[in-house]
Every structure is written in structure tokens, then in C-alpha cells.
C-alpha positions in Angstrom: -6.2 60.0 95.3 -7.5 62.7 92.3 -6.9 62.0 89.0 -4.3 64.4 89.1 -2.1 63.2 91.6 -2.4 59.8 89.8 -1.1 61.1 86.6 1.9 62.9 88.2 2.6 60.0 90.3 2.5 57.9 87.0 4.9 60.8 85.2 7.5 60.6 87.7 7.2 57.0 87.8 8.2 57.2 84.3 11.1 59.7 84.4 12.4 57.4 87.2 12.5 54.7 85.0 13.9 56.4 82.0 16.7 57.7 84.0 17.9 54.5 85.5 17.2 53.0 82.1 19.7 56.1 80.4 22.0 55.8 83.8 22.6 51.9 83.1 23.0 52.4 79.7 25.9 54.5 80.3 27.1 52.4 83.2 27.5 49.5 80.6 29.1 51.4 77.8 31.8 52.9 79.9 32.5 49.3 81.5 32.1 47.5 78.0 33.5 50.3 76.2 34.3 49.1 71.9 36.9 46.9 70.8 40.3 47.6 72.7 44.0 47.4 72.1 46.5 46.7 74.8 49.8 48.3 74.9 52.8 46.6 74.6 55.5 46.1 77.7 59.0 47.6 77.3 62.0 48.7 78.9 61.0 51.6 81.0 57.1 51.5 80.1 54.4 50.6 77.8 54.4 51.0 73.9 51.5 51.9 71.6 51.9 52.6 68.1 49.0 54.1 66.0 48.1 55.8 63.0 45.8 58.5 61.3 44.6 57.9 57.5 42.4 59.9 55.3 40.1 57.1 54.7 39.4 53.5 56.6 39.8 50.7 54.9 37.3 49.8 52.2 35.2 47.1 54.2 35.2 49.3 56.9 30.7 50.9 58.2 32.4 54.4 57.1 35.1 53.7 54.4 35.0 57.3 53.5 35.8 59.2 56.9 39.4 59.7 58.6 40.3 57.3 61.1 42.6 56.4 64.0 44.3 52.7 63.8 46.4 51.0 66.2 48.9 49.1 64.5 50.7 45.9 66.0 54.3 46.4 65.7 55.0 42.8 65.6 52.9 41.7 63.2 52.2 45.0 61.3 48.8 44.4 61.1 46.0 47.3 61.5 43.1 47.5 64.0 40.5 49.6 63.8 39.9 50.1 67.6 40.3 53.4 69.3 40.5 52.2 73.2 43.6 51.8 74.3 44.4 49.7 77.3 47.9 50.9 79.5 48.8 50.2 83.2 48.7 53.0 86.1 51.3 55.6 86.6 53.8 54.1 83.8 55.7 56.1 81.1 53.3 55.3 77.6 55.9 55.9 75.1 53.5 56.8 71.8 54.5 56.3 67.8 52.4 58.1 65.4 52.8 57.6 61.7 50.9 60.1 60.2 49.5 59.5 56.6 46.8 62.3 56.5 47.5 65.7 54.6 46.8 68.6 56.6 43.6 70.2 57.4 44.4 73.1 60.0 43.6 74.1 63.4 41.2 76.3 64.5 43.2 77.2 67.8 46.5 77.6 67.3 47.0 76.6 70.9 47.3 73.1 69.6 50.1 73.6 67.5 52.5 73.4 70.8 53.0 69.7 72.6 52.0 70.0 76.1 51.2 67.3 79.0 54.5 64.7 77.7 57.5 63.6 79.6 60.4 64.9 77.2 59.9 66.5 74.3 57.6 65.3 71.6 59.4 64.5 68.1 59.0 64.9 64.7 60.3 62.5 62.2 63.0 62.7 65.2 63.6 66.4 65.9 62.4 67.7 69.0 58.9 69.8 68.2 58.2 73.4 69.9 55.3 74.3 68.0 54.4 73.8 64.7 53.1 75.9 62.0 48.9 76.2 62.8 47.7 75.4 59.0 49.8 72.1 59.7 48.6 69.5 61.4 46.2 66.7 59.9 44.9 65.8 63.6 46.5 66.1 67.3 46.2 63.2 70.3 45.0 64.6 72.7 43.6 63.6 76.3 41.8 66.5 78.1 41.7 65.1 81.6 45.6 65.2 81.8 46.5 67.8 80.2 48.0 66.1 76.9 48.2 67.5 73.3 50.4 66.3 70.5 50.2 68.1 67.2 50.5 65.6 64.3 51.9 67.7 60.5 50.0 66.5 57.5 52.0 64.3 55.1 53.4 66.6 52.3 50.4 67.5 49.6 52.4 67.2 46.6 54.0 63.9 47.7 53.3 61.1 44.7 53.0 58.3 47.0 50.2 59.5 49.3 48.2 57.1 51.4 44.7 57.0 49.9 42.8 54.2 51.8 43.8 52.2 54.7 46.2 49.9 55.3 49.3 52.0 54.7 53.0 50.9 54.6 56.1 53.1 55.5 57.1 53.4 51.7 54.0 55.4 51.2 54.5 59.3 52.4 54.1 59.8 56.1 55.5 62.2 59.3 56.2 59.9 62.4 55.3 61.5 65.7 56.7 60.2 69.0 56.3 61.5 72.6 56.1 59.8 75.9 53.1 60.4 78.5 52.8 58.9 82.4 49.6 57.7 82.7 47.5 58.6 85.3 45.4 56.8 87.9 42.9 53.8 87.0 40.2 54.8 85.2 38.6 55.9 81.9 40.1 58.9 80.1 38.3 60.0 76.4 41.0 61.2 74.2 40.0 62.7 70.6 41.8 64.5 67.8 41.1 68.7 67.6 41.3 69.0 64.1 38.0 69.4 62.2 38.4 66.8 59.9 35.0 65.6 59.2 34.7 66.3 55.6 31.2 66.6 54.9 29.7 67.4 58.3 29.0 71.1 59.8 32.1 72.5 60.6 34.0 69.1 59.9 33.3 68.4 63.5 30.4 65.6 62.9 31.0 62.5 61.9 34.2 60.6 62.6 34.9 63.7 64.9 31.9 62.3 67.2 32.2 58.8 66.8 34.6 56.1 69.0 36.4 54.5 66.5 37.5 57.0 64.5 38.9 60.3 65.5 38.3 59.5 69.4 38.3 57.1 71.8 39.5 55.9 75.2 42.3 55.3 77.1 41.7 52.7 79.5 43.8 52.9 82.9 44.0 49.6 84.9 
């Protein structure tokens, strides 16, 4: 064999091995995806409740960047874990209590719900579509078709959530809407707002990280 066809067997011996190395990495990460909430049995489905902040909590890697939280209803404490564990083909009914201000879309596409079972409400009253500049994030979950606008918490309120945790004194819209989920499996879902202050666009950040402004939803 020439020295040639050695070296290209020994290159594509290599990119074989980086590409099962890259495919297993994946393989686990999808399987053993970050910390995860499980939803929360009730009459005529599951239950999550969550909530968006301006800031994580002061211990938190990133204490400065927006964040998701899923928030025990029992207990009322916070978790800072964006994958979200529901059962197959069941109505997900979803709280929000949004403590963010609002940042804007860029499409106003998202400012309509689309992909829920009923409509979605706002601090009770049905939503349509709501003003584009308005929202501080969305929910949304691409593979299915589902997008929930979520209106900022009022600017000039005096009692504004700085930091996580937040309490329901403190200013705050509440978003609920109802979802079936579909078949097993491993759905991303993510906010469309550019709300990475500080990054290019406002879409690096906590805009690409699990955790924060994204996650999963994890079907079983």
C-alpha cells in the first residue's frame, strides 16, 4: 500500500471515529437530557405550572439572564429545570405566571395562540392576539404546532419582580392554555422572543441554552 492510500485510510479512519464519537454524544444527551420536572396528574389531564423572570436567582451559573422556572404548586417552590416530563396523548393543562416586562416580537405571527385545545387565557380572558411590542416571551413547541404569547408585566408597576424567586404579590400576567400531547418522544420547545440582553440580536445566551429560555418536553 503507498503512502498515500495509508494516509487516507488513516483520515477516514479518523472521521469514523469522530462521528460515532459526535453521534454517541448526542445519543446520550437526548436520553439523559438536564434536570427534569414531571407534571402533575389531574382531573382530565396533566398540570404544569411555570414561570418566566427577568433574572435567575442569584446563586444561579447565569444570575443575570432571563429564565424559565417550573414551579411546584404544592409546595411553591422553584426549579430551575426546563424539561418537562408529561404522558402520551393527554390534555397538558399549562399556567404561566409571567413576571418579565416586555421585550417585543420580531414576527408578529407570534402574537396569536395557535396549536391549544380551547382558547388560551389571559389573566382569565380568552386571548385572540395580542398587541406585537407585548409579549416578554411565548412557549412554544415547533414540532406540534404550539405557540402561546406571554404580555410583559406592566413597566411602570412598583412591585416588579427583579430576581428570582417571585411571589404572586409581586406584578405578574398569568397565562393559561391547554395542549394534547403528542406521541412518545422528545420535543424542544423555546421562547421566540429575543431576550438575550447582551448577545447579537438578543438571541445568544439564555436564548440558546437548556435551562433557560428552552428546553424539552419529554413524552413517555
Amino acid at each position: 500500500m503507498s503512502g498515500t492510500a495509508k494516509r487516507a485510510l488513516g483520515a477516514s479512519i479518523v472521521a469514523v471515529v469522530v462521528l460515532a464519537a459526535i453521534g454517541l454524544y448526542i445519543g446520550f444527551y437526548l436520553v439523559n437530557v438536564p434536570g427534569s420536572v414531571a407534571s402533575t396528574p389531574v382531573a382530565g389531564g396533566v398540570q404544569l405550572n411555570l414561570a418566566t423572570v427577568a433574572t435567575a436567582e442569584a446563586s444561579d451559573p447565569n444570575p443575570t439572564w432571563v429564565s424559565y422556572y417550573a414551579v411546584d404548586a404544592n409546595s411553591g417552590n422553584w426549579r430551575h429545570d426546563t424539561t418537562f416530563i408529561v404522558p402520551a396523548n393527554t390534555l397538558v393543562h399549562v399556567t404561566i405566571y409571567q413576571y418579565d416586562t416586555a421585550t417585543g416580537l420580531r414576527n408578529p405571527y407570534f402574537s396569536q395562540p395557535s396549536g391549544t385545545v380551547g382558547p388560551a387565557l389571559l389573566d382569565g380572558q380568552p386571548i385572540t392576539a395580542v398587541d406585537p411590542t407585548s409579549p416578554g416571551h411565548t412557549f412554544a413547541i415547533p414540532d406540534i404546532g404550539l405557540s402561546v404569547p406571554l404580555p410583559g408585566a406592566p413597566m411602570n408597576a412598583k412591585n416588579l419582580c427583579a430576581q428570582a424567586p417571585c411571589s404572586l404579590s409581586q406584578a405578574h400576567h398569568t397565562v393559561s392554555f391547554t395542549f394534547r400531547s403528542p406521541p412518545k418522544g422528545l420535543y424542544r420547545w423555546q421562547c421566540f422572543v429575543p431576550c438575550g440582553a447582551g448577545f447579537i440580536q438578543g438571541n445568544g445566551g439564555p436564548m440558546q441554552t437548556v435551562g433557560y429560555m428552552g428546553g424539552f418536553i419529554k413524552v413517555v
